[in-house]
C-alpha positions in Angstrom: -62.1 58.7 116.6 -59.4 56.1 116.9 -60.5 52.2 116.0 -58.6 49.0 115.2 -59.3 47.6 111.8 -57.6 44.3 110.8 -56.6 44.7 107.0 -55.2 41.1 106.5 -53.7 38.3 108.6 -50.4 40.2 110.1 -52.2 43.4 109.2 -53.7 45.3 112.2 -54.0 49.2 112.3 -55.3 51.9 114.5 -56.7 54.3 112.2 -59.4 56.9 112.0 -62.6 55.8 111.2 -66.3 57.2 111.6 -67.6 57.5 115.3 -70.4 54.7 115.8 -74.2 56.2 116.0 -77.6 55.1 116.7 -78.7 52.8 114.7 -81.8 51.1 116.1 -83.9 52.1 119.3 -82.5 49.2 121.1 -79.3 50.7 121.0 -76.4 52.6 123.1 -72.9 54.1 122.7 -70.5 53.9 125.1 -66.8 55.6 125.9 -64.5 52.6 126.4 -63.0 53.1 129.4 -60.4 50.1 128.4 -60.5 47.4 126.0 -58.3 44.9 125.5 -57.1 42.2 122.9 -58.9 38.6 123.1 -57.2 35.5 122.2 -59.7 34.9 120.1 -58.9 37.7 117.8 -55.7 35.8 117.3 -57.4 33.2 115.2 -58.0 35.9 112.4 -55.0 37.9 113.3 -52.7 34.6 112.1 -54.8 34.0 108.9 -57.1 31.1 110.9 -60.3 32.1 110.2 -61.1 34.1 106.7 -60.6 37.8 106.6 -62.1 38.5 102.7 -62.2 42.5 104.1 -61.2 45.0 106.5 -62.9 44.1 110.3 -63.6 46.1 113.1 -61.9 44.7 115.7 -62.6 44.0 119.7 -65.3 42.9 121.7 -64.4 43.4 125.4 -65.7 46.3 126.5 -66.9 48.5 129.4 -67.2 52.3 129.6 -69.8 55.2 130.5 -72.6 55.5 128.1 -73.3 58.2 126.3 -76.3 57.6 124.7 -79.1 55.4 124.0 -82.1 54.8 121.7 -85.1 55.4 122.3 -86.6 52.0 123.5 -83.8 51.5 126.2 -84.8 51.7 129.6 -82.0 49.9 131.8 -79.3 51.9 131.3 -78.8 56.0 131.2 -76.2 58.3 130.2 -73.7 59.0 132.9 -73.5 55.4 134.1 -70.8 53.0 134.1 -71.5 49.7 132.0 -69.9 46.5 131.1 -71.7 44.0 128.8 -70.9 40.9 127.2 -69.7 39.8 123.9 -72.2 37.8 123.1 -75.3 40.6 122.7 -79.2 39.5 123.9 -82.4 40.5 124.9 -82.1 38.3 127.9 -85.8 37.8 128.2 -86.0 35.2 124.9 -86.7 31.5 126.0 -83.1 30.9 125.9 -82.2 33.7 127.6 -84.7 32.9 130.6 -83.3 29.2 130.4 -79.9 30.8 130.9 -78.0 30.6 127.9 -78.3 34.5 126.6 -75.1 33.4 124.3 -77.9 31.3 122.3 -80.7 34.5 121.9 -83.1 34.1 119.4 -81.9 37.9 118.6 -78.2 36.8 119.5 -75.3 39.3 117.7 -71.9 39.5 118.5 -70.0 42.4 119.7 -68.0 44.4 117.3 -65.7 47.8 116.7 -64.8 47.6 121.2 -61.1 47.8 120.2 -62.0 52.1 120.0 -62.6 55.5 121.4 -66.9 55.1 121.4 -68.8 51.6 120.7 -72.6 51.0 119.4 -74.2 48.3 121.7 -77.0 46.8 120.2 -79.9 45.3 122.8 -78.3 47.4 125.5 -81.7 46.7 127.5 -80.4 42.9 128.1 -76.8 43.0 127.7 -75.7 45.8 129.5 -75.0 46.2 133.1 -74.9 49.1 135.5 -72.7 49.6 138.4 -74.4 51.1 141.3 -72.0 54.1 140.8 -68.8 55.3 139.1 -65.6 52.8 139.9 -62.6 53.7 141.3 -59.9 53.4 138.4 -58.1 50.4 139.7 -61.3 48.3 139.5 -61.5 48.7 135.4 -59.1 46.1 134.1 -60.8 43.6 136.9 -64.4 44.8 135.5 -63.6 44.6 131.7 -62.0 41.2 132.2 -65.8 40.1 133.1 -67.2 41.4 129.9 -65.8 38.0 128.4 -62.8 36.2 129.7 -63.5 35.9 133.4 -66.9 35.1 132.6 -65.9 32.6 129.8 -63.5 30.9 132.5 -66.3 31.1 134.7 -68.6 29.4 132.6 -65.8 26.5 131.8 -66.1 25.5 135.6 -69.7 25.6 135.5 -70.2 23.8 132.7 -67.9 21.4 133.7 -69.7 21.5 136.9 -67.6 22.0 139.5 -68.4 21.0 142.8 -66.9 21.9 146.4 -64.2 19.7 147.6 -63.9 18.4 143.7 -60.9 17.6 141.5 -60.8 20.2 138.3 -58.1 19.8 135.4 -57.6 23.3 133.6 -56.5 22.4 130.0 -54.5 26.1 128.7 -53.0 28.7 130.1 -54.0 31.2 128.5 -56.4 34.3 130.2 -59.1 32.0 129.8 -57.8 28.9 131.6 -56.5 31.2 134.1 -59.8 32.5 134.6 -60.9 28.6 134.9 -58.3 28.2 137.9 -60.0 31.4 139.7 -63.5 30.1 139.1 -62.7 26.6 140.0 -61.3 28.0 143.6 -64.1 30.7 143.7 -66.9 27.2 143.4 -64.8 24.9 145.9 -63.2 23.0 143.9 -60.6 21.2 146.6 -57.3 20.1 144.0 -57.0 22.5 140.8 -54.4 21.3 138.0 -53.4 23.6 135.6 -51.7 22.8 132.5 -49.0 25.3 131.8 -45.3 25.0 130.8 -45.2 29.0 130.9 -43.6 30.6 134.8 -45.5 33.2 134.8 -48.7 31.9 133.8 -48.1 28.9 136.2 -47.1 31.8 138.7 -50.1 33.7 138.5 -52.3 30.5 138.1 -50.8 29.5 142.0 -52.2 33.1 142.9 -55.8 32.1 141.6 -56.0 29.1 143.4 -53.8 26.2 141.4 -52.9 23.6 143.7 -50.5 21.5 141.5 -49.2 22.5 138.1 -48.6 19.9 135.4 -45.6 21.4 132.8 -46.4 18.0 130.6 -48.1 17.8 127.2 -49.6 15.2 125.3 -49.7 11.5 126.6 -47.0 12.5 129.5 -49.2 15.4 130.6 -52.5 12.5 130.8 -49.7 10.3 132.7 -48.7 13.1 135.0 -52.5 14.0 136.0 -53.2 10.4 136.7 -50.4 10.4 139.2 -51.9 13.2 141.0 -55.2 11.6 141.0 -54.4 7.8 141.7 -55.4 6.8 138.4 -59.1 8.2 139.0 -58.9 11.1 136.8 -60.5 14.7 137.0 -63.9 15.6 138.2 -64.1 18.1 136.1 -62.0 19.2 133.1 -61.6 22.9 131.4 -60.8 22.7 128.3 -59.8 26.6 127.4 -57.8 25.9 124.1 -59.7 24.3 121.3 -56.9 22.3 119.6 -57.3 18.6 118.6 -54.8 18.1 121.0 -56.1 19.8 124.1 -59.5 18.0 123.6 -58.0 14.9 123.3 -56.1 15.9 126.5 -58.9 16.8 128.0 -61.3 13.7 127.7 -58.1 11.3 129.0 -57.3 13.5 131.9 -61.4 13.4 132.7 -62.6 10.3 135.1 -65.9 8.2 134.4 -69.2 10.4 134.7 -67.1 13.7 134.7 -67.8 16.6 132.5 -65.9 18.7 130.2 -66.4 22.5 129.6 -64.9 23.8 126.9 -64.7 27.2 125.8 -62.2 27.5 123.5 -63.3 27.6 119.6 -62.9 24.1 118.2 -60.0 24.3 115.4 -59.9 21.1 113.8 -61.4 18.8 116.9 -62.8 15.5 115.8 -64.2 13.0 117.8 -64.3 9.2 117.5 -67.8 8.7 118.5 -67.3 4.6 119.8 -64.4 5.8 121.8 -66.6 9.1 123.3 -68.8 6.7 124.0 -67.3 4.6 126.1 -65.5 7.6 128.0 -69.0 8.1 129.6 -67.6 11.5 129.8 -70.3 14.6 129.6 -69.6 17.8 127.0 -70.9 20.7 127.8 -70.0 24.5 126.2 -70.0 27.0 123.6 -69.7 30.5 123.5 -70.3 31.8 126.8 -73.3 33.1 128.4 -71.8 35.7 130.2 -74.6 38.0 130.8 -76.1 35.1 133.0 -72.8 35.3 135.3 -72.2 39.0 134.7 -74.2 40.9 138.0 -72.2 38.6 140.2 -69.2 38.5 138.9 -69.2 42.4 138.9 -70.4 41.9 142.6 -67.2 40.3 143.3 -64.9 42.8 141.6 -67.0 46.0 143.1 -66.6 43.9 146.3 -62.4 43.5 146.2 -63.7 39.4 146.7 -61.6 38.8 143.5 -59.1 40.5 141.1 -59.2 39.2 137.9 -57.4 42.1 136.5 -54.1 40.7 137.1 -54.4 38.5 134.2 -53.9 41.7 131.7 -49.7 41.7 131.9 -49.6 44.2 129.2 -51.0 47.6 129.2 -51.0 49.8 126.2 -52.3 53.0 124.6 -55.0 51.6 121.6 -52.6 53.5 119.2 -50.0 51.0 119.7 -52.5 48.1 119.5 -50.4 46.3 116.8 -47.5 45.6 119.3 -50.2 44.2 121.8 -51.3 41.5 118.9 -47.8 40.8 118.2 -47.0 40.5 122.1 -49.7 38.2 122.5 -49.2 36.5 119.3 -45.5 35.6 120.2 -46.8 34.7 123.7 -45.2 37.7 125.1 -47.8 39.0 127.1 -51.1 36.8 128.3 -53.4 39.4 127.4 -53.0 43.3 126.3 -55.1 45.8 127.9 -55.9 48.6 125.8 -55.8 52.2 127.4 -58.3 54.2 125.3 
């Protein structure tokens, strides 16, 4: 079958490798119906995080299973599926306290960017749709796997609240996904971050009600404005730069919180001047299973369409162009056809 191995910073192929199989009872294998490219797989893609040999790549993922192991009892073959990236038994003490992204058995999802994927603890990360979808509803489905539901938990951990005022820090899919959530919870004023007409374009779609263009001290200066010098409610912070944390505690008012999402590159924090913020942090990788059975309530439901955030759409043999598109920030996120 077809998968996507990065060789090297730069160096992403889609080559033939083995087709995944069962490897413990707890597991299934699914046909990707689509998969796409994460911004997070940029990090190793530009030489970020250590690549010391070839990876499997991709960890968005939903598809018809094909089958499972022999202790799985949630899911059959013949149904439609979509699970997180972050995999769990959802029935650990974390995973009852809500926060399946911290399971005592917690892996991470590998090997989605392909034709067939193994999905170890199918029983609690896996979710069935009551039937098959209709084609237009996959890319708004897959998006839920991980970066609707990471936006989603951004604007629940940042603890959004109706009639509130929410900052989104990034405009990438993620902080788009923020905007939508933030609008889907309430939230009364959403200000989004983006310098980008598109993004800013399709963040007014999702529910933006002022867009700040600004970076740095002038983008803080600009949010003020908009807020009389009170600052956000809440803040999204879906980048995870020094400089869009920084951005993101001076854009955020007394007794606010922040959720951020986006994997901390070289954040520091000054802990006298956190302190006197009196600004709450709250985030992580996100627990996606927790949000998934609503969220795919709201696709299957035509409530939202999250889809839209894929701009790209290509066939996974052409998957290098779709790093390079979204590396060069021509594309917001690549959709994989499989």
């Amino acid at each position: 079958m077809l998968g996507t191995i990065l060789h090297g910073p730069g160096d992403i192929r889609c080559e033939e490798v083995a087709e995944p199989t069962i490897l413990h009872p707890t597991d299934a294998i699914i046909r990707l119906a689509a998969t796409c490219i994460c911004g997070s797989d940029l990090w190793p893609y530009r030489g970020l995080n250590d690549v010391s040999q070839p990876m499997n790549m991709g960890h968005e993922y939903c598809g018809v299973v094909v089958e499972v192991g022999s202790a799985v009892r949630s899911v059959k073959p013949g149904e439609f599926v979509v699970g997180s990236f972050c995999l769990s038994d959802n029935t650990c003490p974390h995973c009852r306290f809500g926060f399946q992204s911290s399971c005592e058995k917690r892996e991470f999802m590998t090997g989605a960017q392909a034709t067939l994927a193994r999905v170890p603890l199918a029983d609690g990360t896996l979710v069935a749709t009551p039937e098959l979808p209709s084609a237009d509803l996959i890319p708004s489905l897959l998006a839920t796997s991980d970066v609707l539901g990471t936006g989603w938990y951004a604007a629940d951990a940042g603890r959004v609240q109706p009639g509130s005022t929410v900052v989104v820090v990034g405009d990438g899919a993620v902080g788009l996904m923020g905007v939508l959530a933030a609008k889907q919870m309430g939230a009364a004023r959403i200000i989004a971050m983006s310098r980008h007409k598109t993004r800013q374009d399709l963040a007014l779609e999702y529910g933006a009600t002022d867009i700040v263009a600004e970076r740095g001290d002038d983008g803080v200066a600009r949010v003020k404005d908009l807020t009389n010098r009170i600052g956000a409610d809440s803040v999204l912070e879906c980048v995870g730069t020094k400089e869009s944390m920084a951005q993101a505690l001076a854009c955020a008012r007394p007794g606010s919180t922040i959720g951020y999402v986006g994997v901390p590159h070289g954040v520091e924090f000054d802990g006298q001047k956190l302190f006197f913020t009196q600004v709450g942090l709250l985030g992580g990788p996100a627990p996606v299973r927790r949000f998934l059975p609503h969220l795919m309530d709201l696709v299957l439901s035509r409530k939202i369409n999250p889809g839209k955030v894929f701009d790209l759409e290509l066939p996974l043999a052409d998957v290098a162009e779709g790093y390079r598109a979204m590396d060069e920030r021509r594309a917001i996120k690549t959709l994989l056809r499989v």
